[in-house]
C-alpha positions as a Markdown table, in Angstrom:
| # | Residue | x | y | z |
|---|---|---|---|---|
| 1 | Unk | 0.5 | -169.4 | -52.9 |
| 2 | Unk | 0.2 | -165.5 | -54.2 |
| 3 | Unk | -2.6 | -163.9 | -52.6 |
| 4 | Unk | -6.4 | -163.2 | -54.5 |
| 5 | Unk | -4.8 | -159.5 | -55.1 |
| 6 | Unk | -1.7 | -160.1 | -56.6 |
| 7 | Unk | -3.7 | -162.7 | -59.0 |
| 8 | Unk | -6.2 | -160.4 | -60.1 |
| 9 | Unk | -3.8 | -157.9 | -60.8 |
| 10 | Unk | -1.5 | -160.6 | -63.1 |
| 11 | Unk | -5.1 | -161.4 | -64.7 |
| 12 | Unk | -6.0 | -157.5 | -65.2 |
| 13 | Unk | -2.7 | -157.4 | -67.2 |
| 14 | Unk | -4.1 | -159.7 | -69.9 |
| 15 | Unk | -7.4 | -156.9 | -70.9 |
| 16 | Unk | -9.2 | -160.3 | -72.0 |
| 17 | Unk | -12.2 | -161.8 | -70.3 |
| 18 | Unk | -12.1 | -164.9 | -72.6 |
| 19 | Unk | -8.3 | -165.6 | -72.0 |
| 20 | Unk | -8.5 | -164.8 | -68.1 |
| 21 | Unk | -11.7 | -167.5 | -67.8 |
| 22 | Unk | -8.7 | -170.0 | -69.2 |
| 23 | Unk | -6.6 | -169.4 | -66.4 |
| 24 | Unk | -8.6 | -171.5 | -64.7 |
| 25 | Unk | -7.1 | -175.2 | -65.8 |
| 26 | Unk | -4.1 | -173.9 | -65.0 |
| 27 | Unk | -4.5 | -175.2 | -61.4 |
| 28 | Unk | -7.5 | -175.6 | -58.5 |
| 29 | Unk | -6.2 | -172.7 | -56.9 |
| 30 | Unk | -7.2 | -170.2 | -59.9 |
| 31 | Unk | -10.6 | -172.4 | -61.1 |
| 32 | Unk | -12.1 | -169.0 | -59.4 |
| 33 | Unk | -10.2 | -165.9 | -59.5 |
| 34 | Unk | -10.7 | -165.0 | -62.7 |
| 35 | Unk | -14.8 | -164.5 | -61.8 |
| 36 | Unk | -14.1 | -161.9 | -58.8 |
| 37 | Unk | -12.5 | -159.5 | -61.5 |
| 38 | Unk | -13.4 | -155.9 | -61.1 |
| 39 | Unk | -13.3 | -155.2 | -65.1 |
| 40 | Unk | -14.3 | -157.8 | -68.0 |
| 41 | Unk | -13.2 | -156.7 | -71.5 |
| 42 | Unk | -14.3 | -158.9 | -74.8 |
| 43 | Unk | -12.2 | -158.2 | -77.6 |
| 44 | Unk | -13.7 | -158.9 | -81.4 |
| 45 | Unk | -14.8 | -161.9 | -81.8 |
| 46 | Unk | -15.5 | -163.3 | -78.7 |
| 47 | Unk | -18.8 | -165.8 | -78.5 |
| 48 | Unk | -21.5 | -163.7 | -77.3 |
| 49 | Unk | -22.9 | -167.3 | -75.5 |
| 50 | Unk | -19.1 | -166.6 | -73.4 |
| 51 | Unk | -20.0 | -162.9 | -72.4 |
| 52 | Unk | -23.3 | -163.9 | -70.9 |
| 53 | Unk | -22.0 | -167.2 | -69.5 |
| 54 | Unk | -19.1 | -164.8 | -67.9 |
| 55 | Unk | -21.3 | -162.8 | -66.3 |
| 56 | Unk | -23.4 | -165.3 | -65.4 |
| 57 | Unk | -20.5 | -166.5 | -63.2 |
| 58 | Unk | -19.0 | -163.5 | -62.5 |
| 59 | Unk | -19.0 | -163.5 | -58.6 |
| 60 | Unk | -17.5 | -159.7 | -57.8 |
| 61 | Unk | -18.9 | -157.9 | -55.3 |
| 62 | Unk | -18.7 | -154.8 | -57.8 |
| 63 | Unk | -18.3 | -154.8 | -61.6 |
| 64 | Unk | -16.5 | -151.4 | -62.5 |
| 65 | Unk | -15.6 | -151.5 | -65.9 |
| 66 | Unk | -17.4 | -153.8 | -69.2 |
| 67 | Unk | -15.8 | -153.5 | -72.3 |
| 68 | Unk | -17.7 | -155.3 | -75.5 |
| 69 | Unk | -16.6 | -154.6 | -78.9 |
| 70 | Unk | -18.2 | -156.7 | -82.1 |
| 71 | Unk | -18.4 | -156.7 | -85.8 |
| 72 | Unk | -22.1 | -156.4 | -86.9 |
| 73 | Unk | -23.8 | -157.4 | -83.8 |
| 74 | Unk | -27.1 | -158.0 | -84.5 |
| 75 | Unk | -29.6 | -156.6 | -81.6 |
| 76 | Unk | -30.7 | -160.3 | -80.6 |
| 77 | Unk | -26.5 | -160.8 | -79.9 |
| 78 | Unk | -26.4 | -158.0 | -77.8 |
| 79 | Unk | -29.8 | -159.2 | -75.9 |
| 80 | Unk | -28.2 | -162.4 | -74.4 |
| 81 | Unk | -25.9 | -160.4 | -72.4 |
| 82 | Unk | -27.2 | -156.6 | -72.1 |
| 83 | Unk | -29.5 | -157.8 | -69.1 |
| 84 | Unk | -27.4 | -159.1 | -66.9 |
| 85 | Unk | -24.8 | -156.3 | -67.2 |
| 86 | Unk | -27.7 | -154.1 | -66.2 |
| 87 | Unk | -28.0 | -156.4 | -62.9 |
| 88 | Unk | -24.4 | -156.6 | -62.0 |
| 89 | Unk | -22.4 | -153.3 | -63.3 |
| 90 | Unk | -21.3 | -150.5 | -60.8 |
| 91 | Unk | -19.2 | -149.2 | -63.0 |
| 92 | Unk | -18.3 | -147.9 | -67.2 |
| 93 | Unk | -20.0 | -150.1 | -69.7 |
| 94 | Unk | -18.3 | -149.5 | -73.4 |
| 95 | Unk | -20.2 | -151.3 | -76.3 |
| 96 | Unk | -18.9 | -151.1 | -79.5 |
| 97 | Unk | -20.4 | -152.6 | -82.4 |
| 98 | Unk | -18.6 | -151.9 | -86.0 |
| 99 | Unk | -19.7 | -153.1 | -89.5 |
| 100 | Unk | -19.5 | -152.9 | -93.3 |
| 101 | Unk | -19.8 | -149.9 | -95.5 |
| 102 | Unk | -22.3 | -151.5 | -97.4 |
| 103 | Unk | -24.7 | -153.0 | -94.8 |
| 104 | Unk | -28.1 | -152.6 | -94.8 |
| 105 | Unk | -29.8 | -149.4 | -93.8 |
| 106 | Unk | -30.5 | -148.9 | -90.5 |
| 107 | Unk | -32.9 | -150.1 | -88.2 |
| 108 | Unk | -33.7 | -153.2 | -91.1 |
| 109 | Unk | -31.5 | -155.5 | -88.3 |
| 110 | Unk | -34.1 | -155.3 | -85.4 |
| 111 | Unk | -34.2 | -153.2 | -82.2 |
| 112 | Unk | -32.5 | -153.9 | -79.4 |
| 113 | Unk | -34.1 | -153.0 | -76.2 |
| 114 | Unk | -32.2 | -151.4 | -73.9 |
| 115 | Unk | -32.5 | -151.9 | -69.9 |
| 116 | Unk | -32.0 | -149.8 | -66.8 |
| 117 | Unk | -28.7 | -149.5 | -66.0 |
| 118 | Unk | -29.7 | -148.1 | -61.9 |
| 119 | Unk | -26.0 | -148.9 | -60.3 |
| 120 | Unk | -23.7 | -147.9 | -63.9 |
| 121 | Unk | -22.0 | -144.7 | -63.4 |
| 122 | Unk | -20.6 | -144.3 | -67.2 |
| 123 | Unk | -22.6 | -146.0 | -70.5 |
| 124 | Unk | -21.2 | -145.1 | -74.0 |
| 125 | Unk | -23.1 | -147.1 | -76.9 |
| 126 | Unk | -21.7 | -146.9 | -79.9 |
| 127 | Unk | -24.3 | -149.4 | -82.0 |
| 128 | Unk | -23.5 | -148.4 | -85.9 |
| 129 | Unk | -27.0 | -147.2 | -86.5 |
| 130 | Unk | -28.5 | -150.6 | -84.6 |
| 131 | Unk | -32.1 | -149.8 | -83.8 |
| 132 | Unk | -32.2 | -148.9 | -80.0 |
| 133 | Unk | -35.7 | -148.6 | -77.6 |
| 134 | Unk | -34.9 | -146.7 | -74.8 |
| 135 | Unk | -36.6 | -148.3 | -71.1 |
| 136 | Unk | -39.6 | -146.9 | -70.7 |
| 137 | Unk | -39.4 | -147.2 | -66.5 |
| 138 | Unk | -36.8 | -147.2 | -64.0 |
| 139 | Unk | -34.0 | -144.2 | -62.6 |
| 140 | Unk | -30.0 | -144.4 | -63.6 |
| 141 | Unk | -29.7 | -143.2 | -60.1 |
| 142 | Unk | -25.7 | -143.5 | -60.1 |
| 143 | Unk | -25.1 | -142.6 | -64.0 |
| 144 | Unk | -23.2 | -139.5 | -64.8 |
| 145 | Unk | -22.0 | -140.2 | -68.1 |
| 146 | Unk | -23.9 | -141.0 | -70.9 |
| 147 | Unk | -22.6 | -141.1 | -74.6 |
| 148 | Unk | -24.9 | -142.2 | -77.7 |
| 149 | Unk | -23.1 | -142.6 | -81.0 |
| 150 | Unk | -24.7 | -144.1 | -84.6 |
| 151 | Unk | -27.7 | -145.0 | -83.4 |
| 152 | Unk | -31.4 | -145.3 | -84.3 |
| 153 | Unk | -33.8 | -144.6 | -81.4 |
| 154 | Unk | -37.4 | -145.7 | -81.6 |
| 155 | Unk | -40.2 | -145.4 | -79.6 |
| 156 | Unk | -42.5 | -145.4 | -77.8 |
| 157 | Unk | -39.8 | -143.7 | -74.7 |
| 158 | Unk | -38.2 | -140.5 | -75.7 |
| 159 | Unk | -34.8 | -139.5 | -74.7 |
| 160 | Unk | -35.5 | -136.5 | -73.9 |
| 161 | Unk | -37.8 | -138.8 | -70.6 |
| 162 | Unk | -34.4 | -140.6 | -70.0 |
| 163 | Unk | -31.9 | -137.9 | -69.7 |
| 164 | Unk | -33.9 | -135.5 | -67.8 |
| 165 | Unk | -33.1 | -134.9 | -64.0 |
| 166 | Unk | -36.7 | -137.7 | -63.1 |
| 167 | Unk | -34.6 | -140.4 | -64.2 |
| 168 | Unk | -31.0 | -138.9 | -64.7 |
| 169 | Unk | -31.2 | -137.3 | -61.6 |
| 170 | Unk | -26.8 | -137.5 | -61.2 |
| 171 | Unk | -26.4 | -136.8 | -65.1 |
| 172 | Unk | -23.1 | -134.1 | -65.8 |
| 173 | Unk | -22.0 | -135.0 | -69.2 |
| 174 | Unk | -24.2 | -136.3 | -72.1 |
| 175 | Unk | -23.1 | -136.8 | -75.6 |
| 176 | Unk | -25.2 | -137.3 | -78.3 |
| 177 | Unk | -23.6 | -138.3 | -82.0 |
| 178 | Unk | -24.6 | -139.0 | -85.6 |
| 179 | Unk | -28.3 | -140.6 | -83.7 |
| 180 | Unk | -31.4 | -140.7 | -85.9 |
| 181 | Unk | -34.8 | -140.8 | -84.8 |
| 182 | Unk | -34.2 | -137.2 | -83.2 |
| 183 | Unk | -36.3 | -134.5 | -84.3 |
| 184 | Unk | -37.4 | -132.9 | -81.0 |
| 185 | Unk | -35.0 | -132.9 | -78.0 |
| 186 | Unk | -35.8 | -131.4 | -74.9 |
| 187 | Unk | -33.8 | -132.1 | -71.5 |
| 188 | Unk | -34.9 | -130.4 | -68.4 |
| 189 | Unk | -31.6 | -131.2 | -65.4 |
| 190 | Unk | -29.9 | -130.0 | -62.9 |
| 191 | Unk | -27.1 | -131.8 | -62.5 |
| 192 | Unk | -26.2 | -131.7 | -65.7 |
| 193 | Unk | -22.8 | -129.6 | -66.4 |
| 194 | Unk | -21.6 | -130.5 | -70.3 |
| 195 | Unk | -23.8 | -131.3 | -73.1 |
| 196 | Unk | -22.5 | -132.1 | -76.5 |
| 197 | Unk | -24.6 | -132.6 | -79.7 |
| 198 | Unk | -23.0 | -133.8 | -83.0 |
| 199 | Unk | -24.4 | -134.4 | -86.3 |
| 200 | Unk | -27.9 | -134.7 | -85.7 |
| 201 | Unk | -29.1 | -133.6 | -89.0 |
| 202 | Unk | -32.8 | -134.4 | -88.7 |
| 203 | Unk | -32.9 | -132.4 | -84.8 |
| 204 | Unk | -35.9 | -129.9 | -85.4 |
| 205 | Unk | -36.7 | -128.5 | -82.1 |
| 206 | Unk | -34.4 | -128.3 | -79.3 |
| 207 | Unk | -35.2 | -127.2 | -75.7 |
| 208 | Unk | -32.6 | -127.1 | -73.1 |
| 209 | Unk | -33.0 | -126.0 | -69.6 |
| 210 | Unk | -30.2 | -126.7 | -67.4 |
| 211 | Unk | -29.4 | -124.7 | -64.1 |
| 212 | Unk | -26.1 | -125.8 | -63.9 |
| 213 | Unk | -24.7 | -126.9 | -67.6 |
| 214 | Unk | -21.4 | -124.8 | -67.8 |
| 215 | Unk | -19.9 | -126.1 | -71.9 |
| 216 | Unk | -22.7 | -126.6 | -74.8 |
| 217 | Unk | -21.7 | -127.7 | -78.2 |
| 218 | Unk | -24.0 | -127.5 | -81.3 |
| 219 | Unk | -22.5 | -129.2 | -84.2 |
| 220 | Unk | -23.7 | -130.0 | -87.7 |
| 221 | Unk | -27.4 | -130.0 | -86.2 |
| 222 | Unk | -30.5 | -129.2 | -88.6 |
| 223 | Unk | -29.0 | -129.3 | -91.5 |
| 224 | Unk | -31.6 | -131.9 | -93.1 |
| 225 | Unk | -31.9 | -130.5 | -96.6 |
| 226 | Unk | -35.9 | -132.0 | -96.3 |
| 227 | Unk | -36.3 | -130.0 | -93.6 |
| 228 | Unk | -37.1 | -126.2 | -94.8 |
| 229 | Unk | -38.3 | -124.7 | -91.4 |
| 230 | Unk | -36.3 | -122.9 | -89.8 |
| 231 | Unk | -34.5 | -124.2 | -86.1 |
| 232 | Unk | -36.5 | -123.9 | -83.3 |
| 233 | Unk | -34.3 | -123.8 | -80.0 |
| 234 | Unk | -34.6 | -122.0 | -76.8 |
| 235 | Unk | -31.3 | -122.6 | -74.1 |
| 236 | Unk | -31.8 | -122.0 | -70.9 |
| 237 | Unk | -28.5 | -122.5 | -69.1 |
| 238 | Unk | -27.6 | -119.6 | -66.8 |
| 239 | Unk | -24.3 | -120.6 | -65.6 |
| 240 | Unk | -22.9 | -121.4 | -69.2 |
| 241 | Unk | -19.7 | -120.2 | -69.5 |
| 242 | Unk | -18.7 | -122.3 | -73.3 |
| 243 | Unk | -20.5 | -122.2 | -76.0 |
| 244 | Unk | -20.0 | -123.7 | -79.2 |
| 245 | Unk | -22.8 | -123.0 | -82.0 |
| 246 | Unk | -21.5 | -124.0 | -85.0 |
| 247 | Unk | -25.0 | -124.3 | -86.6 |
| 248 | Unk | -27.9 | -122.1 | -88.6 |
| 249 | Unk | -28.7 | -119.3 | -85.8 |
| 250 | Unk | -31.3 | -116.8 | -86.6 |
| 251 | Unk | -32.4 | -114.7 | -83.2 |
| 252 | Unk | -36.2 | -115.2 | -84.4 |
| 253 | Unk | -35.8 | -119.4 | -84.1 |
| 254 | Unk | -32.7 | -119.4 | -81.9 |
| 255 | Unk | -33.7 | -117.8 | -78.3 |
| 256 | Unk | -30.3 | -117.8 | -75.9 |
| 257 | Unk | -31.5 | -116.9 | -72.1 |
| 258 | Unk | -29.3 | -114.8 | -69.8 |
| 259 | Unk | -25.6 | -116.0 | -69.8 |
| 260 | Unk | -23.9 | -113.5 | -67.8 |
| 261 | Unk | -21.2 | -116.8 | -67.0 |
| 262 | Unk | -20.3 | -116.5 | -70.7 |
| 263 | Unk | -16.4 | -116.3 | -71.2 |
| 264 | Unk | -15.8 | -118.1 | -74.5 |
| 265 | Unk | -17.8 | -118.6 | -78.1 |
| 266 | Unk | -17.4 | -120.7 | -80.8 |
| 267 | Unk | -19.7 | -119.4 | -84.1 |
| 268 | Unk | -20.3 | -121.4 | -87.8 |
| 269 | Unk | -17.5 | -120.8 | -89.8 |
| 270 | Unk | -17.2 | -117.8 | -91.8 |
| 271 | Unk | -16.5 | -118.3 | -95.8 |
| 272 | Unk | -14.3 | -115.4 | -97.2 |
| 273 | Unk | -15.3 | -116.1 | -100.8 |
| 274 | Unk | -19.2 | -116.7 | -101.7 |
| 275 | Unk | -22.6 | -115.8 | -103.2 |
| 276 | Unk | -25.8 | -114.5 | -101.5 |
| 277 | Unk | -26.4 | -117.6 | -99.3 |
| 278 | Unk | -22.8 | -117.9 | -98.0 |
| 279 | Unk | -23.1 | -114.3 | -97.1 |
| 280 | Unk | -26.4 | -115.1 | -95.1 |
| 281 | Unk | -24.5 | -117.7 | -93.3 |
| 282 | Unk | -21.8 | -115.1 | -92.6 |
| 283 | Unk | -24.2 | -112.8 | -91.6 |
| 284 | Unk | -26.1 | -115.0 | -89.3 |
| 285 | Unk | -22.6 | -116.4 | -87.2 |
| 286 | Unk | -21.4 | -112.4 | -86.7 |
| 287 | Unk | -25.3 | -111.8 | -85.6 |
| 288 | Unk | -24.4 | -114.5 | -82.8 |
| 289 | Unk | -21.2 | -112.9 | -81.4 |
| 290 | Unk | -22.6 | -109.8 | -81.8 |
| 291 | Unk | -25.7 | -111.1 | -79.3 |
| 292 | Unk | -22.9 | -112.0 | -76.5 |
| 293 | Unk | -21.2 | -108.7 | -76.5 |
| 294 | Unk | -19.7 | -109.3 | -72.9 |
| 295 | Unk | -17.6 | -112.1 | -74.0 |
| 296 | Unk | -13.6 | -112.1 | -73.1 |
| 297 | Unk | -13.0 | -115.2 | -76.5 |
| 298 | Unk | -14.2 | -115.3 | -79.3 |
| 299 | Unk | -13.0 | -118.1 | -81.6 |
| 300 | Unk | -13.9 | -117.5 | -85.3 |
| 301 | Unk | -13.1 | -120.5 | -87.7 |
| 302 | Unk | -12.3 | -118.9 | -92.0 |
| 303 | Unk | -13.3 | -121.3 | -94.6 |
| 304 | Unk | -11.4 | -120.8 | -98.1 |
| 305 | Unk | -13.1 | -122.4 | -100.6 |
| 306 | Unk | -10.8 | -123.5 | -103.9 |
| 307 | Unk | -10.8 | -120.5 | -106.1 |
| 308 | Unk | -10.4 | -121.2 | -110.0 |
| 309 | Unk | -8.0 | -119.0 | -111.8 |
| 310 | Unk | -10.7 | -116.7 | -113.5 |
| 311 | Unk | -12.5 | -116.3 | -110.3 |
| 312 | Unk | -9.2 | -115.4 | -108.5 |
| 313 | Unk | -8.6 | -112.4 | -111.5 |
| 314 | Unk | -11.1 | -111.0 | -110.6 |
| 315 | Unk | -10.8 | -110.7 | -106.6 |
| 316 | Unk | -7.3 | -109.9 | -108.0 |
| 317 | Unk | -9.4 | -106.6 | -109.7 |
| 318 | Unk | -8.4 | -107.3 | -113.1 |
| 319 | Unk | -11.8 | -107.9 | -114.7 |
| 320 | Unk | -10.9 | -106.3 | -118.1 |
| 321 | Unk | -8.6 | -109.6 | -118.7 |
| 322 | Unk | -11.7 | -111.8 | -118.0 |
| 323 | Unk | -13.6 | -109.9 | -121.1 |
C-alpha cells in the first residue's frame, strides 16, 4: 500500500540495478517500480545482456544517474548497452572498466564506438586503454562535464571536433587523463571554465582558446622520450585566474596570451641537487613565474633527490676527504 515514492526511495537504498529488477516477484504490486528508477547502478559482474535488457525496460520519464563498472570489458560488451543509454540518459553516466596488469596492449581488444550522448549532462569513461572512436555527427547540447581516463582514441573524428563550443556548446569542465592517440589538441569554447590535462605523454601541439576558462592544469604532458621537438602550445584564456604548468616551458614553444585574471601559479618542480639538464629544467620553471610577474601565489614544489654519502661531502664542502 506504500506509495510509488516511498518504494523508489526503499529500492534507491539497495545501489543495485540487478538486485532492484528482483524486487519484482516479491508481489504484483512492485512487478514495475523498480523500471521508473531515476538512477541504475551495475556493480562487477553483472550480465551485460541484464544492463541492456534494463534499459530496455526501463520506463522513467528521466534517467539521471548510470553507473557501470566491469572487469575487462571488451568494446563489443560495452556495444550492447552504450546505445540505448545514449537514447534514454538525462543525467551522469560513470563507466568503469578495470583489468589485469598483464593484458594485452591496447587497442589489440577492438574499438568501441562511441554515440551522442545529446540529453547527458555528466560522462566520465574510464575504459583501461579500450580503443574508443569518438561520433563523428551530432551536438551534447546538455553536457557540461566530460572526463576521459586510459583510453585509446582513434579516428577518423578528433576530439578536439567534439569538445569544442560546435558540439560542446554547454561544456565547463573537461578532463583528459593517461589518453593515447593525442598528439595535437586544440579546443576552441566558450563555455568552458576548468580544463585539466594529465599524463598525456605523446601530446605534441596544444592550442587552447577559451574566453571564459578560469583553472588550467598541465601535467606530465610531452614528455615522450621519442618525441625530441620541442612543445608547441599557445593558451588563450583571458579570464584565467589558476594555472598549473607543471611541464617543459620554453617562451619560444610555450606562448601564454594576456592573463591579467591571474591570481595563482603552479610551475614544474624545482630539483635542489643536479647536473646541467636539471638546471635547465630549473631554469625553465623560474622563467615561467618570472613571465607572470603580477601574480599574488606562487606555489613552488622542491624535489630532493637521494644523495649518496660522497656526494653529500662534498655539498658538505669537504672535497679534500673525497681525494
Amino acid at each position: 500500500a506504500l506509495p510509488d515514492d516511498v518504494l523508489l526511495h526503499i529500492l534507491l537504498k539497495l545501489r543495485d540495478g540487478p538486485v532492484a529488477a528482483r524486487t519484482s516477484v516479491l508481489a504484483r504490486r512492485w512487478r514495475r517500480v523498480w523500471a521508473l528508477l531515476p538512477e541504475l547502478h551495475f556493480p562487477v559482474g553483472t550480465d551485460p545482456d541484464r544492463i541492456r535488457a534494463a534499459l530496455t525496460a526501463h520506463d522513467a520519464l528521466a534517467l539521471h544517474h548510470l553507473f557501470v563498472a566491469g572487469i575487462e570489458v571488451t568494446p563489443e560488451i560495452a556495444a550492447a548497452w552504450l546505445p540505448l543509454a545514449a537514447r534514454g540518459l538525462s543525467g551522469v553516466l560513470h563507466f568503469k572498466n578495470t583489468g589485469a596488469m598483464n593484458e594485452a596492449p591496447a587497442g589489440e581488444r577492438g574499438t568501441l564506438k562511441l554515440p551522442c550522448f545529446e540529453k547527458a549532462t555528466k560522462v566520465v569513461l574510464d575504459l583501461h586503454s579500450i580503443g574508443l572512436t569518438l561520433p563523428p555527427s551530432g551536438v551534447f547540447t546538455r553536457l557540461t562535464d566530460l572526463e576521459l581516463v586510459r583510453i585509446q582514441l582513434h579516428g577518423p573524428c578528433s576530439l578536439s571536433d567534439v569538445v569544442s563550443s560546435s558540439r560542446c556548446p554547454s561544456l565547463r569542465r573537461l578532463s583528459v587523463c593517461s589518453v593515447r592517440g593525442l598528439d595535437n589538441f586544440t579546443i576552441q569554447s566558450e563555455s568552458l571554465v576548468q580544463l585539466e590535462l594529465r599524463n598525456l605523454h605523446t601530446l605534441q601541439q596544444l592550442n587552447i582558446v577559451a574566453l571564459s576558462l578560469q583553472k588550467l592544469k598541465v601535467f606530465l604532458c610531452f614528455t615522450d622520450p621519442l618525441n625530441q621537438a620541442q612543445p608547441v602550445a599557445n593558451i588563450s584564456a583571458p579570464q584565467l585566474v589558476t594555472l598549473d604548468w607543471r611541464g617543459a616551458y620554453d617562451p619560444s614553444s610555450v606562448l601564454f596570451g594576456e592573463m591579467p585574471n591571474l591570481q595563482q601559479l603552479t610551475t614544474n618542480p624545482l630539483c635542489v641537487y643536479g647536473g646541467d639538464t636539471v638546471s635547465a629544467r630549473n631554469h625553465h620553471s623560474l622563467m615561467l613565474s618570472q613571465h607572470f610577474h603580477h601574480i599574488s601565489k606562487l606555489i613552488l614544489i622542491l624535489f630532493y633527490l637521494p644523495v649518496c654519502p660522497w656526494q653529500r661531502t662534498i655539498l658538505d664542502g669537504r672535497d679534500d676527504k673525497v681525494a
